[in-house]
C-alpha positions in Angstrom: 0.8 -11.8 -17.2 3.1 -8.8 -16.6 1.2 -6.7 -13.6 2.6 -3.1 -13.5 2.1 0.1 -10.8 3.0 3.4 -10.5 4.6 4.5 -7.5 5.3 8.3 -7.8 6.3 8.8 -11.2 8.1 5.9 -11.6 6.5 2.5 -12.7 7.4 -0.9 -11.2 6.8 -3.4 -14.1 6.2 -7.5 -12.9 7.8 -9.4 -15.8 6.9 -13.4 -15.2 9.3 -14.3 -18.1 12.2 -13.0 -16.5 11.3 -13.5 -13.0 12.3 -9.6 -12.2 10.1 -6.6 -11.1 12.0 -3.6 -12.7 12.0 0.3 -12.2 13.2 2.6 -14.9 14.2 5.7 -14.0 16.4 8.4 -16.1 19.9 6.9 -16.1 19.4 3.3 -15.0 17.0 0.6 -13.9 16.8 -1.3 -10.5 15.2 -4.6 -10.1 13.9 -7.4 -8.2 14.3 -11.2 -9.0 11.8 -13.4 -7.5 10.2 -16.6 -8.2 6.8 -17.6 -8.0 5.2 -20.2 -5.4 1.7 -20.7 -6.1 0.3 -17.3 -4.8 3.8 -16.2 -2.9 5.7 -14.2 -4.3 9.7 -15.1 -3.0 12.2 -12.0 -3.6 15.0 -13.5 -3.1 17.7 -9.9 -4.0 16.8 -6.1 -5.1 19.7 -4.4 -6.9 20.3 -0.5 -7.6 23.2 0.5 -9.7 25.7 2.3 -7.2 25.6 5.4 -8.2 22.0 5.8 -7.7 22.4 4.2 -3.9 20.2 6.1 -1.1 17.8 8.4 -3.3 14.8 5.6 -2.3 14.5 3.6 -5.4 14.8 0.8 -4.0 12.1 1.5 -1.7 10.0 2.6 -4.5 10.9 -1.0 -5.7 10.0 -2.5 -2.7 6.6 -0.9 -2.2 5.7 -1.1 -6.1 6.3 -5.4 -5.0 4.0 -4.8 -2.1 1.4 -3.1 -4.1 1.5 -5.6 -6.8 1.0 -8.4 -4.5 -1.7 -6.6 -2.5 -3.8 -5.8 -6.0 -3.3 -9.5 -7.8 -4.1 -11.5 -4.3 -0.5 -12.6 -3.7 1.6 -12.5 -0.7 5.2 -11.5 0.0 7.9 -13.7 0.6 11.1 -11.6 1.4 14.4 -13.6 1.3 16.1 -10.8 0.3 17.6 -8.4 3.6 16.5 -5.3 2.1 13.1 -6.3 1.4 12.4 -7.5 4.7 14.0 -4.7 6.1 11.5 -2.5 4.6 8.8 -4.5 4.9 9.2 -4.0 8.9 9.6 -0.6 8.1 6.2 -0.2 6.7 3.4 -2.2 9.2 0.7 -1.4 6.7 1.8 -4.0 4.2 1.8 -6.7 6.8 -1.3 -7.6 5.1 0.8 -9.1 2.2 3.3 -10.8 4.2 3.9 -14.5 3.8 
């Protein structure tokens, strides 16, 4: 079932069929593939088109994972860099770490 979560005024939207957590925002869309492993979650690469690089959509991405995992009783298996990188970041999500 898709799981969805606002994060600021943009929504992160779980899509199971695709294996991809996606974020709309005016001009584009960055996403997450990941594939499920019983109640993990593995994100295995997060992608924002170029041109949109460094205004924090991917972290928006990132935490809109977290948050998703955190409300549906799932944990977080980051095997993509940036992902773990902001999952360090941000101690309070250490709760939903694999």
């Amino acid at each position: 079932m898709a799981q969805h979560i606002a994060t600021g005024q943009l929504q992160v939207l779980e899509r199971p069929e695709t294996g991809r957590f996606e974020l709309d925002f005016p001009g584009g869309q960055a996403f997450a593939l990941y594939r499920s492993d019983g109640d993990r979650i593995v994100v295995t690469h997060t992608e924002v088109p170029p041109a949109f690089n460094g205004r924090g959509l991917g972290s928006q991405l990132a935490e809109g994972i977290f948050r998703i995992a955190r409300v549906s009783g799932r944990c977080v298996v980051p095997r993509c860099s940036f992902v773990a990188d902001w999952a360090r970041r941000h101690p309070h999500y250490n709760d939903v770490l694999a």
